[in-house]
C-alpha positions, -999 to 999 in steps of 0.1 A, spaced: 292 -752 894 305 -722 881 332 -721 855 347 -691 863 366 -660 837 381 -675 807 416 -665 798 417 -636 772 437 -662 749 412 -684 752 383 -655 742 405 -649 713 409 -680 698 366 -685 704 360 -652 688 385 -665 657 368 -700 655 334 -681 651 347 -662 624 360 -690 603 329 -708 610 306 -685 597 330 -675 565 333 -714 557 291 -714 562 286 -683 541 310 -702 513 294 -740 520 255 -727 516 251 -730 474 265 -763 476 250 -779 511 228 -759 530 228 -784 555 263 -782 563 263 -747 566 234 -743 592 252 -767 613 282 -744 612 257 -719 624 254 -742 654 286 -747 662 294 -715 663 270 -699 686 269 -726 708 310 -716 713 293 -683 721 277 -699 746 303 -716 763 330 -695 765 301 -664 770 317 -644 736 293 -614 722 285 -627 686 301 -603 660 276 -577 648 281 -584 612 275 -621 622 246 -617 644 223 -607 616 232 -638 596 211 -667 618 172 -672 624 170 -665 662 139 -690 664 154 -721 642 191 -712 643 195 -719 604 221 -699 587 205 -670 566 213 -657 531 191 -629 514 176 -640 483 180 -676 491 162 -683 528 156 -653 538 139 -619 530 147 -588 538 133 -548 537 136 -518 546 107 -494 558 99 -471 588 136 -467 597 140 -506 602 156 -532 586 132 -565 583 141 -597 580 119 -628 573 131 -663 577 114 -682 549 122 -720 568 102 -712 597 85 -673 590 101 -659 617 101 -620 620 135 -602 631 129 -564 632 160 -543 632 164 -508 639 189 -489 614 189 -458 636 230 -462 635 236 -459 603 208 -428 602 235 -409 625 265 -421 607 252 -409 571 241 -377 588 271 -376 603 292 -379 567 273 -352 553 282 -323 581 314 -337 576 316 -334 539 302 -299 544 320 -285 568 351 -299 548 340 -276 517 333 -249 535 367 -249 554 384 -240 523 399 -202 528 427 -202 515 418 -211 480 390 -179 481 410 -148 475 415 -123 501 400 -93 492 368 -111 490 369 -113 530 375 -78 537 345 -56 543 355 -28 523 370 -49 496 408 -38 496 439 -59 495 455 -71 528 479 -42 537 466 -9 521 437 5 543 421 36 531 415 64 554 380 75 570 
């Protein structure tokens, strides 16, 4: 039977208690792995139940075949080639490619930003540098 639309409290609160889950599972992995995976679980199977997108910054963070928390360095690989970002889970060798295509745009972005921004400085160049004929602002000569 279906459930029907959640309350937006109630999406709030789920979206919170995934947060705090995976901080307290990011903290918890040194000292018990264990622990910390099954925070993983917990939190995506609130996902499920009260149908919540998973946080981008978040979604990254779990093996989508074994469900195990991932840290870099520790259980998990990860590299960068052909304009994708690669992860390996080392507990079960999963594969997660990645695009990266987003932050391609938002660096190119920043830099025609940033140059437009230097550029857009007149009014520290002196002025008779921008006339044609190079004389001050009010004297004109005749033709």
């Amino acid at each position: 039977m279906r459930r029907g639309k959640r309350p937006g409290w109630m999406l709030k609160i789920g979206k919170e208690r995934i947060d705090i889950l995976f901080r307290m599972a990011e903290d918890e992995f040194q000292a018990n792995p264990q622990r910390s995976h099954r925070y993983t679980e917990i939190a995506r199977n609130i996902s499920k139940k009260y149908r919540i997108r998973m946080p981008r910054k978040w979604r990254r963070r779990f093996c989508k075949k074994c469900y195990r928390f991932l840290r870099p360095g520790a259980n998990c690989t990860v590299r960068v080639t052909g304009g994708r970002v690669i992860f390996r889970c080392l507990e079960c060798g999963h594969i997660m490619r990645l695009p990266y295509t987003e932050e391609k745009k938002e660096k190119r972005r920043n830099k025609i930003e940033s140059y437009t921004n230097k550029k857009g400085t007149d009014e520290q160049i002196p002025v008779s540098t921008h006339n044609k004929c190079g004389e001050s602002r009010g004297e004109r000569k005749p033709y």
